[in-house]
N, CA, C and O atoms as a MOPAC input file, in Angstrom:
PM7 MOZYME 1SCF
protein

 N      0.85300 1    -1.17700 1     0.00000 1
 C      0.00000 1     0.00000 1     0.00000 1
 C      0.89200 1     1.23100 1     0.00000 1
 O      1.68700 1     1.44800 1     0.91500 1
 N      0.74600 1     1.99900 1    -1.00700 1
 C      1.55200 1     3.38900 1    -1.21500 1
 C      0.76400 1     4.85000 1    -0.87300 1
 O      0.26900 1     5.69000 1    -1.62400 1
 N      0.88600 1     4.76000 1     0.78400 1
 C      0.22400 1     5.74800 1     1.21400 1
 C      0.79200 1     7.40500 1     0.80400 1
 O      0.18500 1     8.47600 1     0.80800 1
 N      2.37800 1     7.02200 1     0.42700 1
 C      2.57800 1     8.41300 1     0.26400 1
 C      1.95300 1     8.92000 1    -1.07400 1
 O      1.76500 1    10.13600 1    -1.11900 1
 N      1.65000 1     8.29400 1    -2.01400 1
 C      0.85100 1     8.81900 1    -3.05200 1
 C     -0.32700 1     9.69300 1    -2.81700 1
 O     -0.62600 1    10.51100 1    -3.68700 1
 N     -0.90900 1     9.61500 1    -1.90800 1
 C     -1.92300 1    10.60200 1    -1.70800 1
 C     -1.11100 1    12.00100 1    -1.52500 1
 O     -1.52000 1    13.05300 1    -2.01800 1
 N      0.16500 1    11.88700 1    -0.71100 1
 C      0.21400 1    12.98400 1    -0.70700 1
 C      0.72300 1    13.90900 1    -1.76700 1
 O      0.46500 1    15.09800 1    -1.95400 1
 N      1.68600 1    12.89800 1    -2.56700 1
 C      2.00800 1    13.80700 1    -4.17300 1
 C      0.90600 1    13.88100 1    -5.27400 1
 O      1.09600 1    14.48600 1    -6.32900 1
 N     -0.15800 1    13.28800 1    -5.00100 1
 C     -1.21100 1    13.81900 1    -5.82200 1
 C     -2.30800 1    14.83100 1    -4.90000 1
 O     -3.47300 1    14.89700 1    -5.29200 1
 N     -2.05500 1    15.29200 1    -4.16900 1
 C     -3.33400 1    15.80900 1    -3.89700 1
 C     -2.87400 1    17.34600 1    -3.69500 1
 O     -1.83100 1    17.55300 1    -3.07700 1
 N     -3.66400 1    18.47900 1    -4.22700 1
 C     -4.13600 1    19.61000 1    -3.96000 1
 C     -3.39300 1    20.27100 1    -2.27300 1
 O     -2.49700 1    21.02200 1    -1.88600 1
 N     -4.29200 1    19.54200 1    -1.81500 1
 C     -4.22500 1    20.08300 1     0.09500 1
 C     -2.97100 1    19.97600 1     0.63100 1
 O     -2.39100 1    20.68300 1     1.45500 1
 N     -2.58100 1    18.82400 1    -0.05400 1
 C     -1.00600 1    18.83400 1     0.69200 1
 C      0.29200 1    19.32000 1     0.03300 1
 O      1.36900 1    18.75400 1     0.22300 1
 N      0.09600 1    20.67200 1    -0.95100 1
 C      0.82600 1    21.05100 1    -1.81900 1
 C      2.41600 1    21.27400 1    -1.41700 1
 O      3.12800 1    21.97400 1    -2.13700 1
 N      2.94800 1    20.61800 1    -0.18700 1
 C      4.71800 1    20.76600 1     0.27300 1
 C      4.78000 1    19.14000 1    -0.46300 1
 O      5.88900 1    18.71600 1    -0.13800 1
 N      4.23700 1    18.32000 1    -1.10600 1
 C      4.62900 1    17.38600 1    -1.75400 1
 C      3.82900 1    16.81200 1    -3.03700 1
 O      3.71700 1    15.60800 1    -3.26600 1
 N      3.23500 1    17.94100 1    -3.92100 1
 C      2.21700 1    18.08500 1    -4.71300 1
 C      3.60100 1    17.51900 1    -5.97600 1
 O      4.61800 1    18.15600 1    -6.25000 1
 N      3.30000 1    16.55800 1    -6.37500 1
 C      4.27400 1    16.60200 1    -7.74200 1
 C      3.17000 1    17.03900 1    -9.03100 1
 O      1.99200 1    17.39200 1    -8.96000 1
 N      4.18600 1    16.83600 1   -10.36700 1
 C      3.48800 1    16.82300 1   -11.78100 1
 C      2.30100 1    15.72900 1   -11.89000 1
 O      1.32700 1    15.86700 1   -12.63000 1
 N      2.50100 1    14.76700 1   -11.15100 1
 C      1.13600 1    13.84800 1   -11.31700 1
 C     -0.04200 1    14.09500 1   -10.95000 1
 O     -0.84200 1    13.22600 1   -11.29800 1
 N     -0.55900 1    15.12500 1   -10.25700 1
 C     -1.55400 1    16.42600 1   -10.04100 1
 C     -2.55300 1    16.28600 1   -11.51500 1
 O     -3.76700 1    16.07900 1   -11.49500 1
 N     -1.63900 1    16.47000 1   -12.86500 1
 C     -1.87500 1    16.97700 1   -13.50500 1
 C     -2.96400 1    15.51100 1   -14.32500 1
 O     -3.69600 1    15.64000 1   -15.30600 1
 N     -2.79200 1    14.60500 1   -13.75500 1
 C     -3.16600 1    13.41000 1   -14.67700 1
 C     -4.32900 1    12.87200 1   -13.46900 1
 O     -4.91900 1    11.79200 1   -13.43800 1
 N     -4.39300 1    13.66900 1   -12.80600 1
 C     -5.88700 1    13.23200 1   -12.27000 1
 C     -7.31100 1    13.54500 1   -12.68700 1
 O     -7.33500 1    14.51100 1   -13.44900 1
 N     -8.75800 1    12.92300 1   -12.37100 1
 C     -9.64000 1    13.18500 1   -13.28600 1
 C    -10.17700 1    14.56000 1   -13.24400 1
 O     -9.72200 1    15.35200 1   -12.41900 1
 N    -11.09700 1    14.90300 1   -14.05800 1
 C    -11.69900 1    16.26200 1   -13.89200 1
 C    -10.92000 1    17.38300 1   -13.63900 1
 O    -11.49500 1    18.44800 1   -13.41000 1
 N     -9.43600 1    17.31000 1   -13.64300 1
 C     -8.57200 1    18.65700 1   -13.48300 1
 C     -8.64300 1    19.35700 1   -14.84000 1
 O     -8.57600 1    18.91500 1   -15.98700 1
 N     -8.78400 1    20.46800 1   -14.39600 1
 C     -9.06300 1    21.59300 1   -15.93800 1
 C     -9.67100 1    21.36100 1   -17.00800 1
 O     -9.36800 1    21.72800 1   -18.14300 1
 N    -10.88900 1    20.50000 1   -16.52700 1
 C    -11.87400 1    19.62400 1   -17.81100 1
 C    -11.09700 1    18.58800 1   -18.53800 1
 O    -11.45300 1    18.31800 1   -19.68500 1
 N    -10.09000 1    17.98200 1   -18.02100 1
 C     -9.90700 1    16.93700 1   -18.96000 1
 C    -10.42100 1    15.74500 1   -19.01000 1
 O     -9.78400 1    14.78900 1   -19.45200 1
 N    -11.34500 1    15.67800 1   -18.67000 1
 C    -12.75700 1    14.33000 1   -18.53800 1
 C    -12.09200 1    13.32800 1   -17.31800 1
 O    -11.08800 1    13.53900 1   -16.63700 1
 N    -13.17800 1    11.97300 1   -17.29400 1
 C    -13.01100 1    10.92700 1   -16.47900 1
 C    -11.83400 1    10.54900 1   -16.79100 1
 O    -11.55400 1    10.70600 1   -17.97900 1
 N    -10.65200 1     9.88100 1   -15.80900 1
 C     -9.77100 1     9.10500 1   -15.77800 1
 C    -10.02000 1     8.01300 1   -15.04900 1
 O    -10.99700 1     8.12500 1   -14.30900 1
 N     -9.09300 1     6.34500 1   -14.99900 1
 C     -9.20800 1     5.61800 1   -14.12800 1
 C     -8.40100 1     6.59000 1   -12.03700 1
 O     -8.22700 1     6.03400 1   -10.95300 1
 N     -8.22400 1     7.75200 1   -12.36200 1
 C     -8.01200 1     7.73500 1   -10.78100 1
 C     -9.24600 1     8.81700 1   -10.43100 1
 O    -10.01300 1     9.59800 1   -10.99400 1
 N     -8.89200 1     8.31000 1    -9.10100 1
 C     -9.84800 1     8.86400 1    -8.03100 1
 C    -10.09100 1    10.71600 1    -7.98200 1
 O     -9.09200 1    11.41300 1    -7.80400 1
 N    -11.25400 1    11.27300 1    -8.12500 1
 C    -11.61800 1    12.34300 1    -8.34200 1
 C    -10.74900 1    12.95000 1    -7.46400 1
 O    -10.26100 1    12.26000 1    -6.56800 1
 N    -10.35000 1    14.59700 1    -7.59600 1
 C     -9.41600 1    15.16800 1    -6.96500 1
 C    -10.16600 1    15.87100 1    -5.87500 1
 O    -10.64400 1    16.99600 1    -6.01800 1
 N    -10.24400 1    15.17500 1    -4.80700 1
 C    -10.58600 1    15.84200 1    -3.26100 1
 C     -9.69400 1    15.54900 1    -2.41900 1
 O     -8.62000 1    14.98200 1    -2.62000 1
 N    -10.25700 1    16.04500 1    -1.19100 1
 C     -8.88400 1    15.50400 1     0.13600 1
 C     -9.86600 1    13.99800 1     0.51500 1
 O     -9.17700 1    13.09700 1     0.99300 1
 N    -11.20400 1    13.70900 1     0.36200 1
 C    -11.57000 1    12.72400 1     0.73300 1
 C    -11.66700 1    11.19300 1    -0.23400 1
 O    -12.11100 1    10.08400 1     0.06600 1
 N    -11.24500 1    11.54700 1    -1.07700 1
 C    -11.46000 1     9.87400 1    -2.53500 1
 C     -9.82400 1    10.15300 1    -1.98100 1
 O     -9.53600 1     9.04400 1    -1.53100 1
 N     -8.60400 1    11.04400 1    -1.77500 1
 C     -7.14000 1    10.64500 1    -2.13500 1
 C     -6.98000 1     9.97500 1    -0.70600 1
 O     -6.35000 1     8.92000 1    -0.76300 1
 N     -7.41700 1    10.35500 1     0.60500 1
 C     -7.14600 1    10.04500 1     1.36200 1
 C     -7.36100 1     8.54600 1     1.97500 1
 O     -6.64100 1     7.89000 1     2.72700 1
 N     -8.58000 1     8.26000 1     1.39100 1
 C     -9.45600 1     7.45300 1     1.87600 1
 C     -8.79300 1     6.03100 1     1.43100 1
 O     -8.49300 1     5.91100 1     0.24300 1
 N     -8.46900 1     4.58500 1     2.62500 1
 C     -8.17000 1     3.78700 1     2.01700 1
 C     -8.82200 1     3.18700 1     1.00300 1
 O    -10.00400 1     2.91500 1     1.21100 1
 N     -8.27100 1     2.86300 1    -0.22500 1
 C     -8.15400 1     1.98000 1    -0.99100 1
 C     -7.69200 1     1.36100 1    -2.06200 1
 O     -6.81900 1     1.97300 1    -2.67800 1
 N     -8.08200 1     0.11900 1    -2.55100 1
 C     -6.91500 1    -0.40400 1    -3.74900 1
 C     -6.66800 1     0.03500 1    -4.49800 1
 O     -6.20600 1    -0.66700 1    -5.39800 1
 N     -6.77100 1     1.48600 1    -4.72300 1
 C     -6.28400 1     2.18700 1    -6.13600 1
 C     -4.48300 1     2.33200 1    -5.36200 1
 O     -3.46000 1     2.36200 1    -6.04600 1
 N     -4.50400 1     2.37000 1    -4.53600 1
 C     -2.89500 1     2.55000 1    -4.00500 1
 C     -2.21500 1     1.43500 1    -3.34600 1
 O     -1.39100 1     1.39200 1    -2.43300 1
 N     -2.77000 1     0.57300 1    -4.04000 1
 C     -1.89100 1    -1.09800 1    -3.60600 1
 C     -1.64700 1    -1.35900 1    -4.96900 1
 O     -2.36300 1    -1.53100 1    -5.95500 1
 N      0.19700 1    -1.33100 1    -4.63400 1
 C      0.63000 1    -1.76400 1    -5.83600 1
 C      1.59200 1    -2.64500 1    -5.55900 1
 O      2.12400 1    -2.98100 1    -4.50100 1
 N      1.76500 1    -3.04100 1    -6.92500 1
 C      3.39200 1    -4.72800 1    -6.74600 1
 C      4.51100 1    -4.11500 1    -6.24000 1
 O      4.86400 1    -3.05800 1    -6.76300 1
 N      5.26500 1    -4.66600 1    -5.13900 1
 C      6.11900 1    -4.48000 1    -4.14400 1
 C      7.00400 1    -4.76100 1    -4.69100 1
 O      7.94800 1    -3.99100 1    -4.51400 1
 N      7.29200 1    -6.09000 1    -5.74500 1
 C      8.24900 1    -7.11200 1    -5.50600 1
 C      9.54500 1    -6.30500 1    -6.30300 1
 O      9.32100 1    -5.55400 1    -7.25300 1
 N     10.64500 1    -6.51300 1    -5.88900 1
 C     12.04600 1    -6.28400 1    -6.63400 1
 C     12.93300 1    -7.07500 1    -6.70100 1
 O     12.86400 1    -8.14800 1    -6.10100 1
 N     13.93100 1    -6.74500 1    -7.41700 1
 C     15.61500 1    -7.43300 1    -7.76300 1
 C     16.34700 1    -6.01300 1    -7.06400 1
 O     16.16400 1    -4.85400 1    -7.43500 1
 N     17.09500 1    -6.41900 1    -6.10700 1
 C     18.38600 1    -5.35700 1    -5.38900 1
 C     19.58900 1    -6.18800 1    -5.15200 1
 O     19.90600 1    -7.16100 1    -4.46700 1
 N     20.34100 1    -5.05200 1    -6.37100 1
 C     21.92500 1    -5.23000 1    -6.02100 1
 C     22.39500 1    -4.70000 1    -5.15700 1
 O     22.96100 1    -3.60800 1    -5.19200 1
 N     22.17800 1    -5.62400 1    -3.94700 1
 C     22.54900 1    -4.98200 1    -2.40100 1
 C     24.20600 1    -4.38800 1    -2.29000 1
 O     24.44200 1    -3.18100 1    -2.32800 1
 N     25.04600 1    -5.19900 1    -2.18000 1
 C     26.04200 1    -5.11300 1    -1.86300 1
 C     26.90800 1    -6.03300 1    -3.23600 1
 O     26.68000 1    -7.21000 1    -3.51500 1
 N     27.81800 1    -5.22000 1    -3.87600 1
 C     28.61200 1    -5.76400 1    -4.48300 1
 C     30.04400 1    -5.59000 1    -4.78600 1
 O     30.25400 1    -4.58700 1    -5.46800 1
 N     31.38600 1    -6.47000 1    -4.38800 1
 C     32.28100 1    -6.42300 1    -4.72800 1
 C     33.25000 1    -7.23700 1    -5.73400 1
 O     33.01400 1    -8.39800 1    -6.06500 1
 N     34.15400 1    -6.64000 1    -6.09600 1
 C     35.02200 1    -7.12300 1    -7.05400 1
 C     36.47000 1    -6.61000 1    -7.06500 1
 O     36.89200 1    -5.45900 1    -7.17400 1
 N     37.05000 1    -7.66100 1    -6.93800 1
 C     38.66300 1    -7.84700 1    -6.43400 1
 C     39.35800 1    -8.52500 1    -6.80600 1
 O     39.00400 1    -9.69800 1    -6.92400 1
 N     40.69000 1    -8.13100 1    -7.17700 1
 C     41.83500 1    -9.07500 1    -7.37100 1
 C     43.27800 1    -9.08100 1    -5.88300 1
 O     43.87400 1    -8.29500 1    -5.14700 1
 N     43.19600 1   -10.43200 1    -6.17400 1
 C     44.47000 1   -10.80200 1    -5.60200 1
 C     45.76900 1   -10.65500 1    -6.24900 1
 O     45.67600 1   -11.17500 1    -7.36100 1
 N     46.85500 1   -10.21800 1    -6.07300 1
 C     48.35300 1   -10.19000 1    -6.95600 1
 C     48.80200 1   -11.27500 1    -6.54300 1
 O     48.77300 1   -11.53400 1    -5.34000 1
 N     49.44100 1   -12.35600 1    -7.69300 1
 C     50.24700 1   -13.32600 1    -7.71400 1
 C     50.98800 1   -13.55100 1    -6.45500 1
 O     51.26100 1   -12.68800 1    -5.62100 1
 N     51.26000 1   -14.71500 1    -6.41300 1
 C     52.55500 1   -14.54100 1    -4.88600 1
 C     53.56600 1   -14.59700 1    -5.56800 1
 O     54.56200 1   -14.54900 1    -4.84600 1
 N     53.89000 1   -14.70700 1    -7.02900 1
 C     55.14200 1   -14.72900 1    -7.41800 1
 C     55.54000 1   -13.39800 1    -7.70800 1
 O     56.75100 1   -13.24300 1    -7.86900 1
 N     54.67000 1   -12.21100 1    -7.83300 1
 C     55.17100 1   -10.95600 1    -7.68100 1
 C     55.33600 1   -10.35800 1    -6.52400 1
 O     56.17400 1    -9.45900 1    -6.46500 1
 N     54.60500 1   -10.70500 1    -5.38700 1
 C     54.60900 1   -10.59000 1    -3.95100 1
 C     55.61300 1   -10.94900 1    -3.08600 1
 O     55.82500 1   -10.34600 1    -2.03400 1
 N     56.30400 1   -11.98700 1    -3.50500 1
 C     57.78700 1   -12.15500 1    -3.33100 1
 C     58.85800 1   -11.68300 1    -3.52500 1
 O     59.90700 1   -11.86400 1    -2.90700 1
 N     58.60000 1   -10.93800 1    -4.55700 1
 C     59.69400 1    -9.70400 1    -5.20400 1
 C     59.61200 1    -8.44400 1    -4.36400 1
 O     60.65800 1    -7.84700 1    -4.10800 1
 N     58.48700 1    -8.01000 1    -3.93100 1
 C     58.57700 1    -7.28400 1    -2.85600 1
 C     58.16800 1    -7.21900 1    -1.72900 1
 O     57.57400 1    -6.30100 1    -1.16300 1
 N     58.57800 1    -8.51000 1    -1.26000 1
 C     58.88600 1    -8.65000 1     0.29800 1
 C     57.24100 1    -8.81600 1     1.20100 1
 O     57.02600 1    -8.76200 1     2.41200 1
 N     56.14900 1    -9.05800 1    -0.11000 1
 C     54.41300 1    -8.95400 1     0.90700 1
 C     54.42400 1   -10.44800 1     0.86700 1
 O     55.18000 1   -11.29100 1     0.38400 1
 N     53.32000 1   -10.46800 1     1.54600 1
 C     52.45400 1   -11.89800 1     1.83500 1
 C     51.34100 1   -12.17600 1     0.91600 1
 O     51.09300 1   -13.11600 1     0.16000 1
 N     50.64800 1   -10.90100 1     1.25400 1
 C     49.65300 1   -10.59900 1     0.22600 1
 C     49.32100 1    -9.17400 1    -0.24900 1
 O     49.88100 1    -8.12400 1     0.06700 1
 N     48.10300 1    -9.41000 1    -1.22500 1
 C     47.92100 1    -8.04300 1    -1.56100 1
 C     46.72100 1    -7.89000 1    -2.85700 1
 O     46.86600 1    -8.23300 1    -4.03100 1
 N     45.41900 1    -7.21100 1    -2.16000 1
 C     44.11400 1    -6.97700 1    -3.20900 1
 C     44.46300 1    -5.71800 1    -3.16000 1
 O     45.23300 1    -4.99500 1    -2.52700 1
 N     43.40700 1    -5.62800 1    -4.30400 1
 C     42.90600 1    -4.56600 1    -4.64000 1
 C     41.63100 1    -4.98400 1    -4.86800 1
 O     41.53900 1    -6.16000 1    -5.21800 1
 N     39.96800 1    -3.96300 1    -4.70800 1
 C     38.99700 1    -4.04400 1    -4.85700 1
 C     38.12700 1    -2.71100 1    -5.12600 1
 O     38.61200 1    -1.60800 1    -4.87700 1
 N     37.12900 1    -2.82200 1    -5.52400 1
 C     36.16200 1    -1.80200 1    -5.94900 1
 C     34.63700 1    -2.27400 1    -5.38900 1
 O     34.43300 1    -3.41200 1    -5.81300 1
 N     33.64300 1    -1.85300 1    -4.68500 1
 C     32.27400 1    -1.98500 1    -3.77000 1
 C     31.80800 1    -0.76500 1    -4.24600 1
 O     32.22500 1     0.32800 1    -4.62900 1
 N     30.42000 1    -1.59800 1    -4.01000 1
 C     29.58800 1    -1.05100 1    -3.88800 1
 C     28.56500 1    -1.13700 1    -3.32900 1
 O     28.45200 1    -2.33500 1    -3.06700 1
 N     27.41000 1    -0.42500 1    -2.83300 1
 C     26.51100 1    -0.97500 1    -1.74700 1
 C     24.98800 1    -0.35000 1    -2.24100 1
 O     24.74000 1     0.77900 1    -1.81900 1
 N     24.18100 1    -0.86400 1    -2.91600 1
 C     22.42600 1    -0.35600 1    -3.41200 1
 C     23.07100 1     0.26100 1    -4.80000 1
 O     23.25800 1     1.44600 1    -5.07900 1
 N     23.35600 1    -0.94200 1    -5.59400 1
 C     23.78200 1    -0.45900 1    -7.02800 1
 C     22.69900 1    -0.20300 1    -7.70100 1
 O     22.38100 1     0.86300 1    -8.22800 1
 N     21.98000 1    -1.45900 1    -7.67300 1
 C     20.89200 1    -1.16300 1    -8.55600 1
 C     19.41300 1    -1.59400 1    -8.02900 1
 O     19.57200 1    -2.23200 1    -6.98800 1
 N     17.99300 1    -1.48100 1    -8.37000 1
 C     16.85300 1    -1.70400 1    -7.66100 1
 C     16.27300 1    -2.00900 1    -8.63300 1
 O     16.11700 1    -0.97800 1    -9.28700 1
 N     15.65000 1    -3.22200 1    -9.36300 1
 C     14.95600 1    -3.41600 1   -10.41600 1
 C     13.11400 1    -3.34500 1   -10.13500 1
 O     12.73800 1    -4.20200 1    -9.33600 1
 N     12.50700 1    -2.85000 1   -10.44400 1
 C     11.06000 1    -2.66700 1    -9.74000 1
 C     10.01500 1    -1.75100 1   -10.73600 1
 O     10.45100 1    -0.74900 1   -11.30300 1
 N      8.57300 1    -2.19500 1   -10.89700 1
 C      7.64000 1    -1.48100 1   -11.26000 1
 C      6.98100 1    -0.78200 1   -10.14300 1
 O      5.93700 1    -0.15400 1   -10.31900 1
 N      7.78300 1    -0.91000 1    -8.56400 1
 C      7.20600 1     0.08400 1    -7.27600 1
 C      7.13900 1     1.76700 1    -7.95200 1
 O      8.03800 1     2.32700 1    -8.57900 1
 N      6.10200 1     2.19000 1    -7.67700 1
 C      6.22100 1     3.61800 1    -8.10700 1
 C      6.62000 1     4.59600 1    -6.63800 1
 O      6.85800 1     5.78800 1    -6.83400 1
 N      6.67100 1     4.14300 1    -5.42300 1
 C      7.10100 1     4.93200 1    -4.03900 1
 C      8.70500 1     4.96900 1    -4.17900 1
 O      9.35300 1     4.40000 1    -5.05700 1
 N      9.15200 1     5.67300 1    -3.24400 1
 C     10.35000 1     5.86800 1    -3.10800 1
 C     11.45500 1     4.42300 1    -3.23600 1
 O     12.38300 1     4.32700 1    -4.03900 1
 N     11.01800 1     3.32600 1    -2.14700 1
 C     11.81600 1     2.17000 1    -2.04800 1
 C     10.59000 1     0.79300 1    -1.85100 1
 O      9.66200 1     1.07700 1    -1.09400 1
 N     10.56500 1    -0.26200 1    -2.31600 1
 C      9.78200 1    -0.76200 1    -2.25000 1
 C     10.54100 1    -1.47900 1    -0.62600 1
 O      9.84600 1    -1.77000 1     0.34800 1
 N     11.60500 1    -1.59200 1    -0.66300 1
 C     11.81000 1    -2.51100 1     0.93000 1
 C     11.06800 1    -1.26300 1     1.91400 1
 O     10.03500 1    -1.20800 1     1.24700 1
 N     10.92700 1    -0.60700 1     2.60900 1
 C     10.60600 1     0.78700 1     3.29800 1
 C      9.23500 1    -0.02700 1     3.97400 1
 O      9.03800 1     0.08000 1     5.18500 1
 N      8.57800 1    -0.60500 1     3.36900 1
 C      7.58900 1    -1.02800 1     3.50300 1
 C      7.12300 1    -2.62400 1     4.58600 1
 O      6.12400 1    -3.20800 1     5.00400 1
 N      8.77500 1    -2.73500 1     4.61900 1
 C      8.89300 1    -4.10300 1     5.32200 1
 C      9.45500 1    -3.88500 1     6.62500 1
 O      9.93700 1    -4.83500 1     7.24300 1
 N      9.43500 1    -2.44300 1     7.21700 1
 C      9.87400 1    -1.78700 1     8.70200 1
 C      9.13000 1    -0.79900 1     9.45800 1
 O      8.44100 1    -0.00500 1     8.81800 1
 N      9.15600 1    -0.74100 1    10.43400 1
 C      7.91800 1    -0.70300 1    11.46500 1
 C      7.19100 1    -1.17500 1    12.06500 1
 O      7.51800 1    -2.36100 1    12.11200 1
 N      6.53500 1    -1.05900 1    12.48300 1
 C      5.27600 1    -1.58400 1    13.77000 1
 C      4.56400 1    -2.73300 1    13.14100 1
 O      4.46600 1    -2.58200 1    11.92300 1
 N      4.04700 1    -3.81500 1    13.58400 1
 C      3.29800 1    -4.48600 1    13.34800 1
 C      2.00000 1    -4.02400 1    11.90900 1
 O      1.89500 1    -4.38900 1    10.73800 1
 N      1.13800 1    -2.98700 1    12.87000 1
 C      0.00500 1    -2.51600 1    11.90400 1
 C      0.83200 1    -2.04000 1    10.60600 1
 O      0.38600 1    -1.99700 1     9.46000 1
 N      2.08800 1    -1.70100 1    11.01400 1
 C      2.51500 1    -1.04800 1     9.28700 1
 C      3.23600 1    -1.78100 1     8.87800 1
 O      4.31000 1    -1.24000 1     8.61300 1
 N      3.19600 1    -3.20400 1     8.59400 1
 C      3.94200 1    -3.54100 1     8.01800 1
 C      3.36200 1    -3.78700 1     6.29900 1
 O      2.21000 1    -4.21000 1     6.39500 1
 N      3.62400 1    -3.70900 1     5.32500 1
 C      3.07800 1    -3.45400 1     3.71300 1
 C      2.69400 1    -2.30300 1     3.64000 1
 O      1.95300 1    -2.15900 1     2.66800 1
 N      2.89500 1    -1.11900 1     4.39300 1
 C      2.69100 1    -0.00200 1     4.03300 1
 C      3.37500 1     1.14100 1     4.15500 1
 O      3.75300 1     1.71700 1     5.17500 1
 N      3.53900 1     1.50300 1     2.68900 1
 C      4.89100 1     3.01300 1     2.62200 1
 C      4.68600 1     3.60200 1     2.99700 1
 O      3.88800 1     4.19100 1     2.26800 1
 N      4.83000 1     4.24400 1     4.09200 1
 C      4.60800 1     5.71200 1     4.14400 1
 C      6.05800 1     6.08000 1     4.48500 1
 O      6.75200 1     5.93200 1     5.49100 1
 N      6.34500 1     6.86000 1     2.71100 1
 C      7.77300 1     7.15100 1     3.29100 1
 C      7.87300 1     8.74200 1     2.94400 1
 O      8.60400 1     9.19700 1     2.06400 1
 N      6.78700 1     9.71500 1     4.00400 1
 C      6.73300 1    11.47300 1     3.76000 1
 C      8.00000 1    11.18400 1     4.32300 1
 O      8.96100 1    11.03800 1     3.56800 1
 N      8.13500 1    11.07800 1     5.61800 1
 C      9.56300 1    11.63300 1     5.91800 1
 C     11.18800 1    10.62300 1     6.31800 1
 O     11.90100 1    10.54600 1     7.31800 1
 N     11.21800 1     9.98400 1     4.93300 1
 C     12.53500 1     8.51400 1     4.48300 1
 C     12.81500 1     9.38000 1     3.71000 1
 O     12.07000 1    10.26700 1     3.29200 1
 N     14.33100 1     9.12000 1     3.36200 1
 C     14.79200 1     9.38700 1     1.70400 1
 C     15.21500 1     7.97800 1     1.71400 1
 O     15.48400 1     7.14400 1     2.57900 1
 N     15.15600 1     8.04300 1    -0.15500 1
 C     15.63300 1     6.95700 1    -0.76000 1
 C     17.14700 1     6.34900 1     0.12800 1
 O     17.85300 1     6.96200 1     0.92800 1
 N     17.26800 1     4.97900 1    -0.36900 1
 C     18.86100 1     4.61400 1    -0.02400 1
 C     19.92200 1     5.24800 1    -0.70700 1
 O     19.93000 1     5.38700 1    -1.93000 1
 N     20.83800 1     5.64500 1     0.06600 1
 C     22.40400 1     6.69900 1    -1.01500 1
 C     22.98900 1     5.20000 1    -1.79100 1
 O     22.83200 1     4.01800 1    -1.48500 1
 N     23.58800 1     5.74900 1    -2.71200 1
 C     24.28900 1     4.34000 1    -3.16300 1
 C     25.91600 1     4.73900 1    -2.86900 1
 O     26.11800 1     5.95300 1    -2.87400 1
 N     27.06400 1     3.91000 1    -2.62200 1
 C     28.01700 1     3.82900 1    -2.12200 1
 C     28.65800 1     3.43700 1    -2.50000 1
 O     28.47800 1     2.27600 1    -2.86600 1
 N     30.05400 1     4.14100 1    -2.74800 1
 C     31.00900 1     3.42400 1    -3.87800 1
 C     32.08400 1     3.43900 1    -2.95900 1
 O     32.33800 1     4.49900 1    -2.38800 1
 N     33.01600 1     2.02900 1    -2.63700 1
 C     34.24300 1     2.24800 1    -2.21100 1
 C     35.38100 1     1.71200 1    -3.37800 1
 O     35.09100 1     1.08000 1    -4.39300 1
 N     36.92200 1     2.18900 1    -2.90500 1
 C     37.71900 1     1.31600 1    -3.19800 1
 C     38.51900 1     1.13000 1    -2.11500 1
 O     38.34700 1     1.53600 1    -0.96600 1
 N     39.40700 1     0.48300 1    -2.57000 1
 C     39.82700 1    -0.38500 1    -1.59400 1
 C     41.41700 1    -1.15900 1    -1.67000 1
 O     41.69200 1    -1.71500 1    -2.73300 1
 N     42.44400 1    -1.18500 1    -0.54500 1
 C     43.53100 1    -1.80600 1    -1.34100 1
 C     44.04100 1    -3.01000 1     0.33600 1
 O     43.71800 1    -2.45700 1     1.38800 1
 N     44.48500 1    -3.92500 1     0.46000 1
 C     44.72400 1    -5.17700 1     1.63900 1
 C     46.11600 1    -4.98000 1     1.24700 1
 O     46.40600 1    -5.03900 1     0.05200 1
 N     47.08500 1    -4.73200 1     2.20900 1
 C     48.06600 1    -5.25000 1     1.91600 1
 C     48.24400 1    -5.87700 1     3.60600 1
 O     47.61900 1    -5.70200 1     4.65200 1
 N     49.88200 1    -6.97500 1     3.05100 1
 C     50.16400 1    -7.70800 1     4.67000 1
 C     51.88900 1    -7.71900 1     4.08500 1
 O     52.36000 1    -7.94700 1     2.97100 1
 N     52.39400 1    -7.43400 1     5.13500 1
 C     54.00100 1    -8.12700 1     4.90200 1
 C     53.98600 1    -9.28900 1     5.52300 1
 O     54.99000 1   -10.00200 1     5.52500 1

């Protein structure tokens, strides 16, 4: 359930009014649409017009690394020695239209399947590198 959608479509709550305002029904005569007439009471009001598919693919955490030979590692005196490149929320594959579709799987009991993410930001994504050495 994508509760924050009420608030980027609706009128009343214009500190999070996006462009999708514009594709609701009866705004500036542009006839019936499949969404809910533009009041504070059809946007607010539960129902399945704001249950949508959750499910995703997340490239949580990913690294990639090499080890150097021990036959060059011997030449100068290491044991070992990587090098690597990470990353952490590379990618999120999803038809979720809310901010994060996981968001929805934390909190209280009663909220659990439901976004309400007014005040979450998205996940940062995170790039390291990285170098191991050992004598």
């Amino acid at each position: 359930y994508n509760s924050t959608e009420t608030f980027e479509n609706s009128f009343y709550n214009d500190y999070n009014t996006t462009s999708k305002i514009f594709e609701t029904s009866n705004f500036n005569g542009n006839g019936v649409t499949d969404k809910p007439t533009q009041n504070l009471r059809n946007w607010n009001s539960i129902s399945s017009y704001h249950v949508q598919d959750g499910s995703y693919l997340r490239f949580k955490n990913v690294q990639l690394g090499y080890s150097l030979p021990k036959s060059i590692l011997s030449k100068i005196n290491m044991s070992s020695a990587r090098i690597f490149v990470m990353a952490d929320n590379l990618l999120t594959i999803t038809k979720y239209k809310g901010i994060d579709p996981e968001t929805a799987l934390s909190g209280n009991v009663q909220s659990k399947g439901v976004d309400n993410s007014t005040y979450r930001y998205p996940l940062s994504r995170l790039y390291s590198v990285g170098v191991n050495i050992e004598f």
